[in-house]
C-alpha positions, 0 to 999 in steps of 0.5 A, spaced: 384 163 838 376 165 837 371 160 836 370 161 829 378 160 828 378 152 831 371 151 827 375 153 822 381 149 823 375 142 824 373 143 818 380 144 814 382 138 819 376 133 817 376 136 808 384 134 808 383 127 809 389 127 815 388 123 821 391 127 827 392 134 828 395 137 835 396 144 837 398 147 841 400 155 843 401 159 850 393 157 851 390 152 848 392 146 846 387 142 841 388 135 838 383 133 832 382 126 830 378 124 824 376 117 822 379 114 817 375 109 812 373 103 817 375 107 824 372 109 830 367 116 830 371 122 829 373 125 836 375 133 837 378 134 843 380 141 846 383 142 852 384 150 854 391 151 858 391 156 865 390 163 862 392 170 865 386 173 860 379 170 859 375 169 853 369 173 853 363 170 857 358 173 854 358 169 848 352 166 843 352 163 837 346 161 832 345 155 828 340 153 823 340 149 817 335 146 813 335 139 812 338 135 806 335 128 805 339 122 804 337 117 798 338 111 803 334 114 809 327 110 809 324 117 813 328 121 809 321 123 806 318 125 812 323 130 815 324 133 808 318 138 810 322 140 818 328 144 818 333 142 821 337 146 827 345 143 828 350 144 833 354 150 831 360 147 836 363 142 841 361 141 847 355 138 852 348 140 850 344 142 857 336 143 855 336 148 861 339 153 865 341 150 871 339 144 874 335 147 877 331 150 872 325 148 867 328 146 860 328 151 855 324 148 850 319 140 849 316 137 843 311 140 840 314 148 844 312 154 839 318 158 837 321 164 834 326 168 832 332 169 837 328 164 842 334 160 846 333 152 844 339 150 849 346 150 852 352 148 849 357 148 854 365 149 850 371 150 854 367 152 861 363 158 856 355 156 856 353 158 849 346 160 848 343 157 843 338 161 838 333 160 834 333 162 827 327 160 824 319 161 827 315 154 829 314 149 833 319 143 835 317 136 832 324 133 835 329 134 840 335 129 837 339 129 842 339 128 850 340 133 855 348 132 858 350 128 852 357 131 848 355 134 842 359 135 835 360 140 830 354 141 826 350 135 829 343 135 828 339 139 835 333 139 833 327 138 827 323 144 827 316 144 822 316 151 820 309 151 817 
């Protein structure tokens, strides 16, 4: 089972309304948990079985999706102007390389296209995360080491 296959599958787990899902097949076993209304956060967990073959290590995906204000937001105004790159999976988000390597970007870095922003680590893959847009980085949403969902906000970016 691919990446894009068990995105898939959250989506399709989170749009039915169903509380709990488990998988499982000869190397992955996935359990997915949605909140119903009044319940905790959704919660994704995904445990991959001993394998004989490995996944592919080289494998990166890219995110971006402009931000959508919402009516009850006070600052809604304020980001509606800065592009908003989101987590295209589960997993850690790491803002550098190594532990010992400077970050790969700070508030206020210029970017461009194809620039890496962060890690997410899945499944002991570390997913290069890039750019799609050119600007500079207004704000980094979330800290370094800290798990991360599906399409969770990253980063603002002022494209202008």
């Amino acid at each position: 089972m691919d990446l894009k296959e068990i995105q898939n599958l959250i989506k399709f787990v989170a749009n039915s309304g169903v509380a709990e899902v488990k998988l499982e097949m000869d190397d992955v076993k996935i359990t997915i948990r949605t909140t119903l209304e009044g319940n905790s956060p959704d919660i994704t967990y995904v445990q991959q079985a001993p394998v004989q073959q490995q996944l592919p290590a080289a494998t990166q995906i890219q995110a971006t999706v402009p931000a959508t204000p919402t009516p009850s937001a006070p600052a809604a105004d304020d980001n509606s102007k800065y592009i908003t790159i989101k987590s295209p999976i589960i997993g850690t988000f790491y803002r550098k390389p190594a532990p010992d390597k400077s970050v790969f970007v700070e508030v206020g870095s210029s970017i461009g296209k194809g620039d890496v922003l962060c890690v997410i680590e899945a499944m002991k893959l570390f997913n290069e995360i890039e750019s799609e847009v050119s600007g500079k980085i207004v704000k980094i949403l979330v800290d370094d080491m800290s798990p991360v969902e599906f399409d969770q906000p990253l980063f603002l970016v002022d494209p202008s």
